[in-house]
N, C-alpha and C positions, 0 to 999 in steps of 0.2 A: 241571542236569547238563551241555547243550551249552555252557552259558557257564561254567561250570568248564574244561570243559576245554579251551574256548577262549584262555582266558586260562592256562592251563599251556600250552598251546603257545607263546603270545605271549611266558610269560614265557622260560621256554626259549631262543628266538631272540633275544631279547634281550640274556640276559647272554654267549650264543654272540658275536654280532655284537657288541657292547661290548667283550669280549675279543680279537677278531678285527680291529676298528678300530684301537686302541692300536697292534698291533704292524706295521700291515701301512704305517701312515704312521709309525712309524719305519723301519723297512723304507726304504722309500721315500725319503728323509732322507737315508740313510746309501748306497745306490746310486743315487741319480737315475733309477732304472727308471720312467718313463713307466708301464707297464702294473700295477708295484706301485700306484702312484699311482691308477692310474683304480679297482684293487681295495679299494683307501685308502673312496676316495669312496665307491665301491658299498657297501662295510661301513656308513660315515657315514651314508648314506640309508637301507641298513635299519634302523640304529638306531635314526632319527629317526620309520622308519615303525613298527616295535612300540612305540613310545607313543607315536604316532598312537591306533593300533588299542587298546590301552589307554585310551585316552582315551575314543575311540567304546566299548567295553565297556563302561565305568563310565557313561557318559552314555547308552547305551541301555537300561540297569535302571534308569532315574529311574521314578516312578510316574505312571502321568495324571493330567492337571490341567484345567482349563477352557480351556488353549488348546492343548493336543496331548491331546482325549480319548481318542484310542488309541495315547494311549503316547508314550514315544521310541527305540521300538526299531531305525524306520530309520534314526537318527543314524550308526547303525556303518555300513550302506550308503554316507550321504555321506564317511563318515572312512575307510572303505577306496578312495572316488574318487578323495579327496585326497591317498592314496598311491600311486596306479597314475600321479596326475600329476608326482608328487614323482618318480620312480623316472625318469621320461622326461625330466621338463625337468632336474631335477640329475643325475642319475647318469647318464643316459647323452648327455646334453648335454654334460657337464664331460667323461668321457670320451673321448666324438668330438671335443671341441675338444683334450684334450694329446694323443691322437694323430696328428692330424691333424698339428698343431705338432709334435711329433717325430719322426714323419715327413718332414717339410719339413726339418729341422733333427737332424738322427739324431746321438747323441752315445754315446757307450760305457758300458755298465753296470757300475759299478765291485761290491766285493765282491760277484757274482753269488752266492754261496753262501750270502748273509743270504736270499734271496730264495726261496731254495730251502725253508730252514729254515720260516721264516714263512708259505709257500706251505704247507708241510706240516702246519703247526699249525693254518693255517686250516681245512685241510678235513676234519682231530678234528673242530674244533668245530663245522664247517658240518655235517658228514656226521650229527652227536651232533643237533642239532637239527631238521636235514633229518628224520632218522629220527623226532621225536616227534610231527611234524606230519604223515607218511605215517600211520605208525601210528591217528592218532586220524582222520584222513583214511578210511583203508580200513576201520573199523569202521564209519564212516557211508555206504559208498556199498554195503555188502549186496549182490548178487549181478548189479549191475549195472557194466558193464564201467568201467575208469577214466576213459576222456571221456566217456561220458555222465552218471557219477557228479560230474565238476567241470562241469557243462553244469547240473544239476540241482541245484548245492549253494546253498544258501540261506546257510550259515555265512560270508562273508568272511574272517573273521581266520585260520580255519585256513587256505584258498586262498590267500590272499596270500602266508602264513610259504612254504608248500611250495611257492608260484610262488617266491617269493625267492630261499628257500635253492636249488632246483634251479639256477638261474640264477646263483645265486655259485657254486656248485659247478661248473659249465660254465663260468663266468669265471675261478678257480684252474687248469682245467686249460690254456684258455687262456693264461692267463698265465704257468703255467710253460712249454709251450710256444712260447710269443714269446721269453722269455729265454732258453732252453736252445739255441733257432736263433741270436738277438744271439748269445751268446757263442761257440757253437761257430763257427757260419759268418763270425767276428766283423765283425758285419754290424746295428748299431743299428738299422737299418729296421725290422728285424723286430719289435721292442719293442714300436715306435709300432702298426706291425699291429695287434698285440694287442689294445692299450687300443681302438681303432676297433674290432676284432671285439666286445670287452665291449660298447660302447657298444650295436650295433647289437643283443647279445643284452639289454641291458639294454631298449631302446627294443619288441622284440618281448614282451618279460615283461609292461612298462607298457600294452603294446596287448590285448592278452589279458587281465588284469585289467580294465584302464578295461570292455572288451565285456563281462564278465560282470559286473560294477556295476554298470554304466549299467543291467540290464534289472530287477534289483534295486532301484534307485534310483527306478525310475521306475515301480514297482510290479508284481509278479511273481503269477503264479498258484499255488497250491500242485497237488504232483505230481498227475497223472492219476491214481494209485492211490489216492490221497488222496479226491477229486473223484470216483470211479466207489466207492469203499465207502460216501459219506455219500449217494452216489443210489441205494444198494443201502435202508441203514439206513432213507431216506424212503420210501421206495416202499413196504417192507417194514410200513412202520408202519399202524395202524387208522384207517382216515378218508379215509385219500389217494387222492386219483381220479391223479394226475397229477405230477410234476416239472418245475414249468415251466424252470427255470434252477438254476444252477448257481455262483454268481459266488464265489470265491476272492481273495485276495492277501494276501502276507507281508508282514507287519509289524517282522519281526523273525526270527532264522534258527528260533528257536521261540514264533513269533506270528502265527497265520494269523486273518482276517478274512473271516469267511463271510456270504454273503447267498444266502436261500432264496427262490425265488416258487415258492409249491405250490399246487394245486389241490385246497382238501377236500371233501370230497362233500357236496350240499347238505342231506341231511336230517341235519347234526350243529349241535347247539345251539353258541352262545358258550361257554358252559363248558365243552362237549367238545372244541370246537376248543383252547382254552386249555390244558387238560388233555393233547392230543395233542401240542402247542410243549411244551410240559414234559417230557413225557416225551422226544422226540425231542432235547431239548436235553441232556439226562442221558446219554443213547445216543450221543449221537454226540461229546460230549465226555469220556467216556469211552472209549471207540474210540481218538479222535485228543485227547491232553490239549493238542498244540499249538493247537488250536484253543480262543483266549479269548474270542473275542468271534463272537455267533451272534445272527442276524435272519433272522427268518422273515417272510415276506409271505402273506397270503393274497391269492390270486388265482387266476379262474377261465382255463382254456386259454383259452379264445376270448380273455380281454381283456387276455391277456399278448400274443398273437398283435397284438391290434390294438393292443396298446404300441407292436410295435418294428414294424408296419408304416409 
């Protein structure tokens, strides 16, 4: 159901930004506005990043195999890194570099009012896509407030669209503001500003993504809530003297990877103990179905204690 509707997001932002590309480097073409231009690119690299993100979806539903036995569902992790780097080295590199240069070299926006136009259509379609990815955003983050809900989110593809789109949305107003000064004040400086401001909002979007991948990428725990009902479920269960551990991490935005070390009381036969993993394994992935994959250890406190001594 999350990768569904992952990818109605993705697809969403896509044909938004595909639409939104064509017109804004004609645009561009036709007034030599420096800050059209940088908005040109910016549209260009989210294009290229929802299928990215495309890419990583379809490659993270592959099945296990003998040499990714659990899966490839962090693929999307590495293919949303690949976009948070894409957004920084192209978009707002190429940016900071034509404003800079127009800046240095300020020249007059000719038909300002394509600019305006195109500005306006872009942000229908940013605002139309922006909205599909808040939406499917704040159905996931439940009654936890919105930074700690993107602090917490497991899912990439939806975080990136809504880091994007917010970020092109703050780059159109931007940009019509840089022109609307060029021309009134008629004062081309102001253009070049622009695209330098996009850059720098482009460049904080890419840094803010890369930080929430990277701890994704490099393997993440599943939520506290998650982690305190499966020590409830244990604990609660017949046999169990103890909870040694606890160990979590996400596989995928709906693939968590559990490891138990429990303590079972010593007058239960191998078959009860077997018979308890069983049971406990039905329980608690029913509870949580994101969790596929479950290992239980048995181990007594004292010789978990002298494990991690």
């Amino acid at each position: 159901m999350a990768h569904a509707e992952s990818k109605r997001v993705v697809h969403a932002a896509l044909i938004g930004n595909g639409l939104i590309t064509i017109t804004k480097f004609a645009a561009a073409s036709v007034t030599g506005s420096s800050a059209m231009l940088s908005e040109g690119i910016h549209s260009l690299v989210d294009t290229g990043n929802q299928l990215l993100m495309l890419h990583g979806l379809r490659r993270s539903q592959l099945p296990a195999d003998s040499n990714h036995p659990f899966g490839y569902g962090r693929e999307l992790y590495f293919w949303a890194f690949v976009v948070a780097i894409m957004i920084f080295a192209i978009g707002a590199g190429v940016s900071l570099y034509e404003g800079i240069i127009k800046t240095l070299d300020p020249h007059p926006v000719a038909n300002a009012y394509i600019n305006y136009i195109v500005l306006g259509l872009a942000a229908v379609f940013e605002a139309g896509a922006w909205w599909v990815a808040f939406k499917a955003f704040r159905r996931g983050k439940g009654s936890r407030g919105y930074w700690q809900a993107f602090r917490d989110s497991k899912d990439p593809a939806i975080i990136t669209v809504l880091f994007e789109d917010s970020a092109a949305l703050l780059g159109l107003v931007v940009a019509f503001v840089g022109i609307g000064l060029a021309q009134l004040l008629d004062a081309p400086l102001f253009d070049g500003l622009a695209s330098v401001v996009i850059g720098v909002i482009l460049a904080a979007t890419a840094a803010a993504l890369a930080y929430e991948t990277k701890g994704l990428l490099i393997g993440e725990s599943a939520s506290d809530e998650i982690r305190d009902d499966v020590t409830t479920i244990v604990k609660g269960a017949r046999g169990i003297q103890a909870v040694n551990e606890v160990l979590t991490m996400h596989m995928g935005p709906d693939d968590i990877l559990l490891n138990l070390s429990v303590d079972f009381a010593d007058d239960l036969g191998s078959a009860e103990v077997e018979a308890v993993i069983s049971d406990l394994e039905r329980r608690i992935k029913a509870a949580h179905p994101e969790i596929k994959r479950l290992f239980i250890e048995a181990q007594s406190r004292a010789g978990h204690k002298a494990a991690l001594d």
